[in-house]
MOPAC internal coordinates of N, CA, C and O (Angstrom, degrees):
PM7 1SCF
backbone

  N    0.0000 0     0.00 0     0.00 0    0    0    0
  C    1.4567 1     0.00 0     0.00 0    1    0    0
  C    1.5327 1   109.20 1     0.00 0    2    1    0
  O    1.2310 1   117.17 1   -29.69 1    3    2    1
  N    0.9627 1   122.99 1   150.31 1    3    2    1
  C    1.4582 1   135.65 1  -161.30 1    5    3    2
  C    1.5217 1   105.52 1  -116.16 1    6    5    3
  O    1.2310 1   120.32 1   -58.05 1    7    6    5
  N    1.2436 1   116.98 1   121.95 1    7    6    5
  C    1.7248 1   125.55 1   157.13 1    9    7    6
  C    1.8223 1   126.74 1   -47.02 1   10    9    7
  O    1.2310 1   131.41 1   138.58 1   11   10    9
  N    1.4205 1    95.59 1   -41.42 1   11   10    9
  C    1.4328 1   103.96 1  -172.11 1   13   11   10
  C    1.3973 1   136.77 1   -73.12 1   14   13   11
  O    1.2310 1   113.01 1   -80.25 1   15   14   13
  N    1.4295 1   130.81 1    99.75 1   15   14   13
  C    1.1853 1   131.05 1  -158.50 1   17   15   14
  C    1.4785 1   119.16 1  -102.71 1   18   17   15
  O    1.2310 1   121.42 1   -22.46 1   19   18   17
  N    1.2769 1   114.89 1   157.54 1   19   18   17
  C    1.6485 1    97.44 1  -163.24 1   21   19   18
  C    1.6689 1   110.39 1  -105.56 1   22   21   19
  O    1.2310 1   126.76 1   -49.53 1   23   22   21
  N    1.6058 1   104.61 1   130.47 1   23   22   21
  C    1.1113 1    98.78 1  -166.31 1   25   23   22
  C    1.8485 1   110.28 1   -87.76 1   26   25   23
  O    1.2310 1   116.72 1   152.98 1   27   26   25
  N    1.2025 1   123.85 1   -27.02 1   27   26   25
  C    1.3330 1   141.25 1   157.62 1   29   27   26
  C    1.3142 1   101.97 1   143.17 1   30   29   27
  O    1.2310 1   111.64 1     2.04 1   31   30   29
  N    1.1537 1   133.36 1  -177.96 1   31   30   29
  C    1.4290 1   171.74 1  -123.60 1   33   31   30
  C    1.9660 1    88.51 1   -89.81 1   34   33   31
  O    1.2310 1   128.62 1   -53.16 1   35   34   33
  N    1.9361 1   100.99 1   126.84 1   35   34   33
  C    1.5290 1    83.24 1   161.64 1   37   35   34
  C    1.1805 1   143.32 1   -89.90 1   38   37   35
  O    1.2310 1   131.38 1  -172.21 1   39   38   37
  N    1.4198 1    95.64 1     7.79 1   39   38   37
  C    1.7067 1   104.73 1   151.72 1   41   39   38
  C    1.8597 1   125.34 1   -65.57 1   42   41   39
  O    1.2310 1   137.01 1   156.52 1   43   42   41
  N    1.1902 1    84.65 1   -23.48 1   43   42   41
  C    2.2062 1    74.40 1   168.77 1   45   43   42
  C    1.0827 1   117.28 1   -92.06 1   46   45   43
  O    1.2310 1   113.70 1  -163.20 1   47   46   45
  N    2.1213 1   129.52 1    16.80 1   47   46   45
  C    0.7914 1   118.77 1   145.95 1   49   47   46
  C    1.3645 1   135.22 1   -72.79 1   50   49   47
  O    1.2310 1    89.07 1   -69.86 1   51   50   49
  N    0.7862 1   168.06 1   110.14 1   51   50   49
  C    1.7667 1   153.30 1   179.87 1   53   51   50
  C    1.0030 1   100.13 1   -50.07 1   54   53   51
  O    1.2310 1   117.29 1   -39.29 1   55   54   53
  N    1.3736 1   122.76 1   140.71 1   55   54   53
  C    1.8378 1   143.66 1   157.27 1   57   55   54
  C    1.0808 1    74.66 1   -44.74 1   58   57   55
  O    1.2310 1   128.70 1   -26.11 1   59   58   57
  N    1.8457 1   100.85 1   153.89 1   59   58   57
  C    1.6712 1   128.91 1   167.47 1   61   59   58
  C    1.2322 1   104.75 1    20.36 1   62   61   59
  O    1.2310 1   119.14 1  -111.34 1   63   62   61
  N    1.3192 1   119.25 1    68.66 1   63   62   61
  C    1.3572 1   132.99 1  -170.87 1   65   63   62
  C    1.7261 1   108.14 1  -171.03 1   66   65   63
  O    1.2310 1   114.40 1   -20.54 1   67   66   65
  N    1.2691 1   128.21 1   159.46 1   67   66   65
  C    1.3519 1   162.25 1  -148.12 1   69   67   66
  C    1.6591 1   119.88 1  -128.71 1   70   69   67
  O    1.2310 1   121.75 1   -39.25 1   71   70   69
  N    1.2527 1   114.26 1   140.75 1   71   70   69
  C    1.7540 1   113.01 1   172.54 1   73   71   70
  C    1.4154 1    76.66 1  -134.95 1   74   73   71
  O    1.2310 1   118.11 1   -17.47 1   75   74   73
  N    1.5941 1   121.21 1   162.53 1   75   74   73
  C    1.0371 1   144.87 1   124.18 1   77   75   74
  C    1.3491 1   141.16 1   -62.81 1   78   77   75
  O    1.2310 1   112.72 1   -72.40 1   79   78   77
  N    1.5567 1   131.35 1   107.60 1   79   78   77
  C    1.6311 1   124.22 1  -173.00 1   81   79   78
  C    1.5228 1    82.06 1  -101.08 1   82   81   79
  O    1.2310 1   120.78 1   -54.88 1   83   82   81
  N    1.8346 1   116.11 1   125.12 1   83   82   81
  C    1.3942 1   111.51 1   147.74 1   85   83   82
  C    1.6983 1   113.62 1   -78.51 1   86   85   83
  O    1.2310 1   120.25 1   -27.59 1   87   86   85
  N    1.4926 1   117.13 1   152.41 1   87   86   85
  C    1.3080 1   112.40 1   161.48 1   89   87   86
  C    1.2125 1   116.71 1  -149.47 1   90   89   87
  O    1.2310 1   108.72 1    -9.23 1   91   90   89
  N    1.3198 1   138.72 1   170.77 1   91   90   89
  C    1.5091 1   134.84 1   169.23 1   93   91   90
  C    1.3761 1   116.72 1   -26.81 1   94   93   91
  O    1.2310 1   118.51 1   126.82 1   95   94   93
  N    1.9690 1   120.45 1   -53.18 1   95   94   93
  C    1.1651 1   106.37 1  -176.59 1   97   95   94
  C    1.6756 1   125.50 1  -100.94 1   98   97   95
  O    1.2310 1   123.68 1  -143.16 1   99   98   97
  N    1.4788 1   110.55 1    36.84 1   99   98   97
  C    1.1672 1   113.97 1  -170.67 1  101   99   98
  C    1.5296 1   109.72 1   117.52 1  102  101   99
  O    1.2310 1   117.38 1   -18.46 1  103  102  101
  N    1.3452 1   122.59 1   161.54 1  103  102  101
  C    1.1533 1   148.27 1  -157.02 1  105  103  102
  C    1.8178 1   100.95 1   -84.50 1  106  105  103
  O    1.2310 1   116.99 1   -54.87 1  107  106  105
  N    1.0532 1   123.33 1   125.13 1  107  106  105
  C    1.4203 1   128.28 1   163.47 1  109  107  106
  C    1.4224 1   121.96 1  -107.11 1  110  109  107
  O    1.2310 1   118.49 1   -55.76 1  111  110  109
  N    1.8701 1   120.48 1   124.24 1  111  110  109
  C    1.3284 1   104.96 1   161.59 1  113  111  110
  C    1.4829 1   140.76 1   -93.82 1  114  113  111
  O    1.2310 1   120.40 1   -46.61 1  115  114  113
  N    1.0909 1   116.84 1   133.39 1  115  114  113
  C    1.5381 1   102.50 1  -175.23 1  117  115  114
  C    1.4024 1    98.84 1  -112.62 1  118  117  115
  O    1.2310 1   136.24 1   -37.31 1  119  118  117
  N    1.6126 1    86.16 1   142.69 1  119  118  117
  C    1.7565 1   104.36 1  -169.29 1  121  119  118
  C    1.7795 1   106.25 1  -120.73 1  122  121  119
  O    1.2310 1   134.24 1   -27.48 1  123  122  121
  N    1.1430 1    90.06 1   152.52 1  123  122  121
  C    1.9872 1   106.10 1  -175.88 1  125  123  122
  C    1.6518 1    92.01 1  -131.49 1  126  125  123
  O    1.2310 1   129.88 1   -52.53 1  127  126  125
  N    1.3689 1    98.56 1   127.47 1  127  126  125
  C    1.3397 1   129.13 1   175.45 1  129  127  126
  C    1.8741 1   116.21 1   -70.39 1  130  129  127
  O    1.2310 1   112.77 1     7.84 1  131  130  129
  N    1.0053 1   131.26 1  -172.16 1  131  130  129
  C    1.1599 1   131.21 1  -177.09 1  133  131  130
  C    1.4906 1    97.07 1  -109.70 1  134  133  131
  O    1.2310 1   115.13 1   163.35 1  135  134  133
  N    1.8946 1   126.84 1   -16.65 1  135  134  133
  C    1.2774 1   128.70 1   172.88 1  137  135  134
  C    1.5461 1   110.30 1   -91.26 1  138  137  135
  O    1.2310 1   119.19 1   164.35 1  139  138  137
  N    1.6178 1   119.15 1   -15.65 1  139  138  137
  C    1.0667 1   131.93 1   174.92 1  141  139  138
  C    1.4405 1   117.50 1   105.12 1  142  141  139
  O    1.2310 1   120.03 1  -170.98 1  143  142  141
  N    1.5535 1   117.55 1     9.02 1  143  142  141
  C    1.1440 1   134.31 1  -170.46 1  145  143  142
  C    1.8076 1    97.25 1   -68.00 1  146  145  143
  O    1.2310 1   108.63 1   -37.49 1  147  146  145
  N    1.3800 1   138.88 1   142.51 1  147  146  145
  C    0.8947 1   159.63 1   153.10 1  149  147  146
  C    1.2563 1   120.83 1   -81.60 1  150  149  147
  O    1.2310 1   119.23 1   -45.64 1  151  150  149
  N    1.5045 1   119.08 1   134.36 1  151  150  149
  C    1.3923 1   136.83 1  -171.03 1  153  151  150
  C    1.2432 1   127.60 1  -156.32 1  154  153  151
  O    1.2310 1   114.47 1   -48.08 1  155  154  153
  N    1.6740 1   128.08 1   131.92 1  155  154  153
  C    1.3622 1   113.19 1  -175.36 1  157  155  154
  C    1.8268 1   104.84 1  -129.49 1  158  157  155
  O    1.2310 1   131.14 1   -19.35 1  159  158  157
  N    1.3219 1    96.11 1   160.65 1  159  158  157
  C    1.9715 1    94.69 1   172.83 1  161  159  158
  C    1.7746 1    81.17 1   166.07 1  162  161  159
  O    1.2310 1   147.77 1   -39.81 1  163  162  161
  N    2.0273 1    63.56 1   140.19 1  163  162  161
  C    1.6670 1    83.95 1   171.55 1  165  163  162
  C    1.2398 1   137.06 1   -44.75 1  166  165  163
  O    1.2310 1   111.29 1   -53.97 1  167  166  165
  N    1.4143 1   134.00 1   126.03 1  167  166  165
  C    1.3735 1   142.71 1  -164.62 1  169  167  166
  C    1.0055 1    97.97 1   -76.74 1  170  169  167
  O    1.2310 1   111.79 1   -87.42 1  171  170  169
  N    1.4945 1   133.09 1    92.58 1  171  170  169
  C    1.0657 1   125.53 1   161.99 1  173  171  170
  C    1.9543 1    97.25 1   179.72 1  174  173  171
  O    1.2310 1   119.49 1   -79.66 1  175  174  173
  N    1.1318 1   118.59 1   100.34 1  175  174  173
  C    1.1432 1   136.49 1   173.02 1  177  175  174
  C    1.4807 1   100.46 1   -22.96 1  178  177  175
  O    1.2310 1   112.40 1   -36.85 1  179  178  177
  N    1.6786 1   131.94 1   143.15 1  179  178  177
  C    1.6927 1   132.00 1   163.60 1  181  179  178
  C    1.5201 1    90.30 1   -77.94 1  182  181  179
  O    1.2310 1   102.95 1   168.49 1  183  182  181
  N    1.5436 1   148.89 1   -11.51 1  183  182  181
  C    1.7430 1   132.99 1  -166.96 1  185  183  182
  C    1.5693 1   100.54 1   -91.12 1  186  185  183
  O    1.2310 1   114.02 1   119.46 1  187  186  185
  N    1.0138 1   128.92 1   -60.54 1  187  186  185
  C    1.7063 1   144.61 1   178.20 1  189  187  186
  C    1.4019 1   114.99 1  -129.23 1  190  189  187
  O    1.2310 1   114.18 1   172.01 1  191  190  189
  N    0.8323 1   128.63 1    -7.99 1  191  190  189
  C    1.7056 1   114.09 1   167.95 1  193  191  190
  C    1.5779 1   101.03 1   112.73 1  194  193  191
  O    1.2310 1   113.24 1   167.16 1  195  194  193
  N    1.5102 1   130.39 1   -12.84 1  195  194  193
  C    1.3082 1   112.94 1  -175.99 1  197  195  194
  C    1.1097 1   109.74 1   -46.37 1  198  197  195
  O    1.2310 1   133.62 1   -12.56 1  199  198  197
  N    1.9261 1    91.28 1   167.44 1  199  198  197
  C    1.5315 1   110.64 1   162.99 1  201  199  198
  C    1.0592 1   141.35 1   -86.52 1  202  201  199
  O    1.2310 1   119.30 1  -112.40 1  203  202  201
  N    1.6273 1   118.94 1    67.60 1  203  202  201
  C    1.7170 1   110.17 1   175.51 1  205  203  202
  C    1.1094 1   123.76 1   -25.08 1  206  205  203
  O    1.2310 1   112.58 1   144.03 1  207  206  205
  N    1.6689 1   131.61 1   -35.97 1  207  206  205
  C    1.3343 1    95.32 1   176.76 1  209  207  206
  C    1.5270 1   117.42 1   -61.55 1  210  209  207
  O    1.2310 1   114.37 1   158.98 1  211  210  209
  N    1.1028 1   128.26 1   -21.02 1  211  210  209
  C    1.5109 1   114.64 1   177.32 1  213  211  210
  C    1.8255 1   123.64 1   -71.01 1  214  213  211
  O    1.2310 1   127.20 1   176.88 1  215  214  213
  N    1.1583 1   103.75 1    -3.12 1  215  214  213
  C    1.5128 1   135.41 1   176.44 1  217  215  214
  C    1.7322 1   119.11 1   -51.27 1  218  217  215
  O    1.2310 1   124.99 1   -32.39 1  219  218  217
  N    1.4243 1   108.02 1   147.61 1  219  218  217
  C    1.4269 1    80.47 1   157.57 1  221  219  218
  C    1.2450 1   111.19 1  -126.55 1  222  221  219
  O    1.2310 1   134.43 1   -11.74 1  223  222  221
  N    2.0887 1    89.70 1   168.26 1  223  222  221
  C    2.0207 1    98.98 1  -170.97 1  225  223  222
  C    0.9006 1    93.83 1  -109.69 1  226  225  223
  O    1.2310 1   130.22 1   -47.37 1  227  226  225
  N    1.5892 1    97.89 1   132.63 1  227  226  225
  C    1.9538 1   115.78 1   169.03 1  229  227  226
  C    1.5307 1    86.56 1  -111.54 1  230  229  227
  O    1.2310 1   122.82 1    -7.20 1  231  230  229
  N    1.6405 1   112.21 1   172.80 1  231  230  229
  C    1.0573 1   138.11 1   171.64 1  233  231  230
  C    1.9780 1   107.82 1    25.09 1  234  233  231
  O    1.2310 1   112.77 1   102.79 1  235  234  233
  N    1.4144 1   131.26 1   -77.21 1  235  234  233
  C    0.9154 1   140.59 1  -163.54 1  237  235  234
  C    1.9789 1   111.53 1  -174.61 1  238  237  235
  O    1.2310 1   126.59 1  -130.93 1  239  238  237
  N    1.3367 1   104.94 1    49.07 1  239  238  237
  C    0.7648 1   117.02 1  -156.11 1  241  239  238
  C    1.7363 1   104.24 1  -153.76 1  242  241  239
  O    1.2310 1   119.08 1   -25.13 1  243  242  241
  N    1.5937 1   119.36 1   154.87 1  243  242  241
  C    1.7455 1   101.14 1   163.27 1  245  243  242
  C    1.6931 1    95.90 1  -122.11 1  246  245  243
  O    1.2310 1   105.91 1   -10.18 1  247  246  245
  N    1.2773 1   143.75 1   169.82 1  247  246  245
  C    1.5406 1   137.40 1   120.53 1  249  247  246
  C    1.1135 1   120.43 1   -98.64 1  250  249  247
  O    1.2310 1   124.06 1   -58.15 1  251  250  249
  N    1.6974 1   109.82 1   121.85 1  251  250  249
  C    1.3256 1   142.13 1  -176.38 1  253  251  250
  C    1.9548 1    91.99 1   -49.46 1  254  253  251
  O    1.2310 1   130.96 1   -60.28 1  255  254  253
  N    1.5340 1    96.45 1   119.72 1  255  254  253
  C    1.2534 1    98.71 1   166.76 1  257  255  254
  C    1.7521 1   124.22 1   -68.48 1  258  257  255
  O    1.2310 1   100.39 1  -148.38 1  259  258  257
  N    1.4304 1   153.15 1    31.62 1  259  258  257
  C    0.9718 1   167.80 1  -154.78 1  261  259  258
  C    1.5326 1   108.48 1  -138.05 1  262  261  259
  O    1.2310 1   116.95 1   103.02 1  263  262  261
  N    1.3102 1   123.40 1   -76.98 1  263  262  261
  C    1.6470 1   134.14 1   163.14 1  265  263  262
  C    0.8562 1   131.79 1  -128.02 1  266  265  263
  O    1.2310 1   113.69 1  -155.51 1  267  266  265
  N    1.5289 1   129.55 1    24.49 1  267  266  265
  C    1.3468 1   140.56 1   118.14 1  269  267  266
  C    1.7924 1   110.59 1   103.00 1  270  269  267
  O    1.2310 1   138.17 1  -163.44 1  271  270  269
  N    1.7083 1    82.39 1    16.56 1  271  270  269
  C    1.7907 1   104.11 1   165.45 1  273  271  270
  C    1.3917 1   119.69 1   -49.39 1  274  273  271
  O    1.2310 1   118.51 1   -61.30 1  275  274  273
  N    1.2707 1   120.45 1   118.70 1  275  274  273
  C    1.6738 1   114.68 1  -176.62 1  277  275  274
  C    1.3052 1   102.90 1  -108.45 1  278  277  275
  O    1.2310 1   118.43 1   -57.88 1  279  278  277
  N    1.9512 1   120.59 1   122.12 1  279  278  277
  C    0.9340 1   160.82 1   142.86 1  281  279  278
  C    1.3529 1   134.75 1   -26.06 1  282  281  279
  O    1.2310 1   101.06 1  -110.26 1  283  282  281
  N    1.2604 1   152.06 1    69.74 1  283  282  281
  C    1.6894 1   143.27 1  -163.39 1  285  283  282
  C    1.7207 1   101.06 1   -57.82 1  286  285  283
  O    1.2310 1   124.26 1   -57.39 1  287  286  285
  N    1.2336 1   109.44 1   122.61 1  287  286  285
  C    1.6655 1    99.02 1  -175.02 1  289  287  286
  C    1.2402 1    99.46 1   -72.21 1  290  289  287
  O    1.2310 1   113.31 1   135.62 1  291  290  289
  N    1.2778 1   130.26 1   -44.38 1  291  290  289
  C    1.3741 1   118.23 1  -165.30 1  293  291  290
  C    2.0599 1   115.91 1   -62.91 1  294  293  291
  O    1.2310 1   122.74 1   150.34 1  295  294  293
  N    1.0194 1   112.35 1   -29.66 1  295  294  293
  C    1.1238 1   121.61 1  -152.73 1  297  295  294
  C    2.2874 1   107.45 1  -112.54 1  298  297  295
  O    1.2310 1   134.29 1   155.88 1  299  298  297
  N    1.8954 1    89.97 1   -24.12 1  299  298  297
  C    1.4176 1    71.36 1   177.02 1  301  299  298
  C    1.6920 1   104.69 1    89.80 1  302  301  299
  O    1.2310 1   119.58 1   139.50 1  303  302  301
  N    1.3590 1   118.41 1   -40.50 1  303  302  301
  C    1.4841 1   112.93 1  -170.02 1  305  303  302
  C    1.6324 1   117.34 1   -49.16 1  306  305  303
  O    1.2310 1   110.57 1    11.56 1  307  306  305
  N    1.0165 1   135.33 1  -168.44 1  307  306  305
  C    1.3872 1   131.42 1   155.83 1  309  307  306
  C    1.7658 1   102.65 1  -131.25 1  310  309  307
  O    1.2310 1   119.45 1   -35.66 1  311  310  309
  N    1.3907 1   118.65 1   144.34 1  311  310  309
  C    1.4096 1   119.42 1  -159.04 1  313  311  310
  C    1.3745 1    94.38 1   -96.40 1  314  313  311
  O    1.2310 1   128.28 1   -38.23 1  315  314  313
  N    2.1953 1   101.65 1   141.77 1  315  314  313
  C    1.5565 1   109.59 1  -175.12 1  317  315  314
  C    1.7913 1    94.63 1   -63.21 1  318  317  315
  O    1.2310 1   140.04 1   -14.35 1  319  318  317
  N    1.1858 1    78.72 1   165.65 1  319  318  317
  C    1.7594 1   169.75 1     5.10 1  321  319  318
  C    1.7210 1   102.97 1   -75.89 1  322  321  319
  O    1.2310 1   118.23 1   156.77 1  323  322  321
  N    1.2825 1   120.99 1   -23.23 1  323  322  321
  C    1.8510 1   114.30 1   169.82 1  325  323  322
  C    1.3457 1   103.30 1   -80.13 1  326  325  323
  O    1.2310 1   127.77 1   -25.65 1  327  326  325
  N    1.2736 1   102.66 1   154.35 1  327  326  325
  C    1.5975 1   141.06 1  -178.19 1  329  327  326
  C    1.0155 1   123.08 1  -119.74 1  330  329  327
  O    1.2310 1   112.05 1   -77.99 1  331  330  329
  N    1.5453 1   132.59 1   102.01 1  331  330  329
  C    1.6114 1   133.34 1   167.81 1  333  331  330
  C    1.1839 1   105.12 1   170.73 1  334  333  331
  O    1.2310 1   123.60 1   -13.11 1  335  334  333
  N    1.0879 1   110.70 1   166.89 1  335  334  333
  C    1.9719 1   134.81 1   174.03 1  337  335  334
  C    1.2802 1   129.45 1  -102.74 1  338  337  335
  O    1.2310 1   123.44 1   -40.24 1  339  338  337
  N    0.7148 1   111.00 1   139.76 1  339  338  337
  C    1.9362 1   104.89 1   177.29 1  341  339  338
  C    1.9714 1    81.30 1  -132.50 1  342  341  339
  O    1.2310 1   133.94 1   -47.62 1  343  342  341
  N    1.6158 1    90.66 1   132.38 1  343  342  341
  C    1.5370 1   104.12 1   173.07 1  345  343  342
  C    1.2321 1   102.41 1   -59.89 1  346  345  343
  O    1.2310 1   127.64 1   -42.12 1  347  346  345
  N    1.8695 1   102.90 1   137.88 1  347  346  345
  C    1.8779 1   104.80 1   142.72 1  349  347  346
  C    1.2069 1   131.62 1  -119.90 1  350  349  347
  O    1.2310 1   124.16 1    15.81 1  351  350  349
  N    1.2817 1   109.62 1  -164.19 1  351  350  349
  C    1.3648 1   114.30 1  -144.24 1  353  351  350
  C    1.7108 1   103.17 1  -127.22 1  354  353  351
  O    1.2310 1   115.34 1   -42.26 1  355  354  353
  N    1.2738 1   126.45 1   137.74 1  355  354  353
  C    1.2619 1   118.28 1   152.77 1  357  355  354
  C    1.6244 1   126.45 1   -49.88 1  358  357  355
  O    1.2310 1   112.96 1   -45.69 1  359  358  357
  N    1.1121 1   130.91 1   134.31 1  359  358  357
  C    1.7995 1   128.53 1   164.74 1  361  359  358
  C    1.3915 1   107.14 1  -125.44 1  362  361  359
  O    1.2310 1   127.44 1   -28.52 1  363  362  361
  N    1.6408 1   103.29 1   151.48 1  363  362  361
  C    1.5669 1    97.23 1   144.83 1  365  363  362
  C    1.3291 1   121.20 1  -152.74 1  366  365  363
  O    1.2310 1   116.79 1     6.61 1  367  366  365
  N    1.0496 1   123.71 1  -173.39 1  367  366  365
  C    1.7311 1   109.53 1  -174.17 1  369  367  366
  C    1.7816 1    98.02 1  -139.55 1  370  369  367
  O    1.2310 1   133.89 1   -68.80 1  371  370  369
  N    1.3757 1    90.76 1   111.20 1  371  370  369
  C    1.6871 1    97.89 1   168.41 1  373  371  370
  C    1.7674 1   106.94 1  -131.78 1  374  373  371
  O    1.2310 1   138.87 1   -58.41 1  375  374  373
  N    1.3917 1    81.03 1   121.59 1  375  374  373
  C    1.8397 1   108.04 1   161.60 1  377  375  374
  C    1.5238 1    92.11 1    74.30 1  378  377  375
  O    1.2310 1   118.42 1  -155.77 1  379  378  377
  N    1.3900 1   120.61 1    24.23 1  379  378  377
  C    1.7522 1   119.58 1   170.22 1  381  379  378
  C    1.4408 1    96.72 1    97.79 1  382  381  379
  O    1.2310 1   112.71 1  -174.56 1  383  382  381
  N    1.2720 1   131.37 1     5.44 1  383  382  381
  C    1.4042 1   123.81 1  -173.59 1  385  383  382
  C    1.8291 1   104.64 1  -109.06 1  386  385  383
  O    1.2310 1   125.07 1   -42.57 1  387  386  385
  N    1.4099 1   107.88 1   137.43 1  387  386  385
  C    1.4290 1    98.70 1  -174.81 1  389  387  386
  C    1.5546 1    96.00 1  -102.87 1  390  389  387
  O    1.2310 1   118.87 1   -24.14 1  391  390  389
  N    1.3359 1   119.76 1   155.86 1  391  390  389
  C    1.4853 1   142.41 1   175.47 1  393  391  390
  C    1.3282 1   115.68 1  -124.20 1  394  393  391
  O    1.2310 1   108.76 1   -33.92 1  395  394  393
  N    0.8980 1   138.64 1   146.08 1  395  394  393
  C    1.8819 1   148.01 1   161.70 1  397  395  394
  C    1.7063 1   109.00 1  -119.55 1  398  397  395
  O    1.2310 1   134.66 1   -32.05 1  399  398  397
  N    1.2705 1    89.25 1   147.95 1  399  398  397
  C    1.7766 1   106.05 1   164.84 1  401  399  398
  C    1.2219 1   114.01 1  -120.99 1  402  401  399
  O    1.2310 1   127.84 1   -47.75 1  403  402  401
  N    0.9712 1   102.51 1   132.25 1  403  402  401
  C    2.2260 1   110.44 1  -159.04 1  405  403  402
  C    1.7262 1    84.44 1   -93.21 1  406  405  403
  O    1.2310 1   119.65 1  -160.89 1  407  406  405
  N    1.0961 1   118.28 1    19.11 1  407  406  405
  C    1.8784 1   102.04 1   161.85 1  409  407  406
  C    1.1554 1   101.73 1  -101.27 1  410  409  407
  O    1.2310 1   118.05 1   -58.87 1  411  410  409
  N    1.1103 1   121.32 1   121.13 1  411  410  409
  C    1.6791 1   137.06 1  -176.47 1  413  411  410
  C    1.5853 1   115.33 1   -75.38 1  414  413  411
  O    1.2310 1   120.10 1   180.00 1  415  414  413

């Protein structure tokens, strides 16, 4: 049995833009790059809990719309001088279709 569920097409992401995956353990954002790179981690800022997906993505990166903490998508980190993680997520993109694995 397989983890990976399909989130749809990476065209219904928006460039420098966000979808929401709801799931049992909380809300996931998945982010599309301006190169088209795909990325996921929990919506929920490591400073207060905002919602990056409402954020915006520069380069490879989101800022948490709340205090304007910027995020490494790939990695989840939060960039110094802030400190924290926001879980990620496996992705992948086959035949234009994006997928996630809810094992963090």
């Amino acid at each position: 049995m397989s983890d990976w569920i399909e989130v749809g097409s990476v065209e219904d992401i928006p460039k420098l833009g966000a979808r929401v995956v709801k799931t049992t353990e909380g809300d996931i954002g998945v982010f599309r790059t301006n190169d088209d790179e795909i990325f996921a981690l929990r919506d929920s800022c490591p400073h207060e809990g905002g919602p990056l997906s409402q954020g915006i993505v520069h380069d490879h990166k989101v800022t948490c719309p709340l205090h304007n903490w910027n995020i490494e998508l790939a990695t989840g980190e939060a960039v110094a001088p802030d400190e924290g993680c926001a879980a990620t997520y496996p992705v992948k993109v086959e035949n234009g279709m994006v997928f996630l694995s809810l094992s963090a």
